[in-house]
C-alpha positions in Angstrom: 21.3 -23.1 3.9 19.9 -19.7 2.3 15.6 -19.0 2.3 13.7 -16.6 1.0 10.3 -15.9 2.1 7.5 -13.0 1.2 6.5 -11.0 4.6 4.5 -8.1 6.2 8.0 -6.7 7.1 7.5 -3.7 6.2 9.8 -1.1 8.0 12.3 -0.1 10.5 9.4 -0.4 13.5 8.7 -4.2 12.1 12.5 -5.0 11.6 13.1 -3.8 15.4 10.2 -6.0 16.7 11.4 -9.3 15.1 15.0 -8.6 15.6 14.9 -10.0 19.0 13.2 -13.2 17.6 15.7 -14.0 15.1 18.8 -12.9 17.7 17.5 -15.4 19.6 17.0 -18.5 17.3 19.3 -21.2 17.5 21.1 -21.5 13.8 19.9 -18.2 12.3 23.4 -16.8 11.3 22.1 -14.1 9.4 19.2 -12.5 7.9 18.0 -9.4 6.1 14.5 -7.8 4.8 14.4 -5.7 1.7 11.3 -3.6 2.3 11.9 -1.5 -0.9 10.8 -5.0 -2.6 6.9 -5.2 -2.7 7.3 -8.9 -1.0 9.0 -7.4 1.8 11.4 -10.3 0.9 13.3 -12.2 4.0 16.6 -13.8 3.6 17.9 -16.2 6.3 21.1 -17.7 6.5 20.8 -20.9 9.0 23.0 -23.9 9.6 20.6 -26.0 11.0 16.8 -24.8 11.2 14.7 -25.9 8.2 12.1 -23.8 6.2 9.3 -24.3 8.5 11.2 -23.5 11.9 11.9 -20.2 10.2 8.4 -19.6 9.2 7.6 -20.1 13.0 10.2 -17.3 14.3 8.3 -14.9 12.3 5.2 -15.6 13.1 6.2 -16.0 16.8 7.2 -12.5 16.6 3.7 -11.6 14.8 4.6 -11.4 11.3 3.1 -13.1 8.1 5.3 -15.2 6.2 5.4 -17.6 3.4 8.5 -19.3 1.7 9.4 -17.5 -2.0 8.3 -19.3 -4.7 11.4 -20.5 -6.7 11.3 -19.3 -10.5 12.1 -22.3 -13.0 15.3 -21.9 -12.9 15.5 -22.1 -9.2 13.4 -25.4 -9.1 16.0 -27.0 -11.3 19.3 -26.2 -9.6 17.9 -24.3 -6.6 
């Protein structure tokens, strides 16, 4: 399962301080932050956490987070 979420995730100092939160979360296979975007969007690849066990990583690690809201297109075949 793929989510997106909008963050305070700003730059390389944020990244390194919720690296080891995501390393260490069960099921997180991947994940990536695109600070040029002004969401500081997150992507997370997991095979077994849902949405909100994400959103707690994050904020376990002292970040704001919020799941992306899906465009229309999204909410019918996302």
């Amino acid at each position: 399962m793929t989510y997106t979420f909008k963050t305070n995730i700003n730059c390389g100092g944020c990244i390194a301080t919720v690296t080891p939160f995501m390393e260490k979360a069960t099921g997180i296979t991947s994940w990536a932050v695109d600070t040029n975007n002004p969401e500081k969007i997150l992507t997370v690849e997991t095979d077994c956490l849902n949405e909100a066990e994400v959103m707690a990583v994050v904020q376990e690690a002292g970040f704001q987070i919020e799941p992306k809201k899906k465009g229309l297109l999204g909410k019918l075949f996302g």
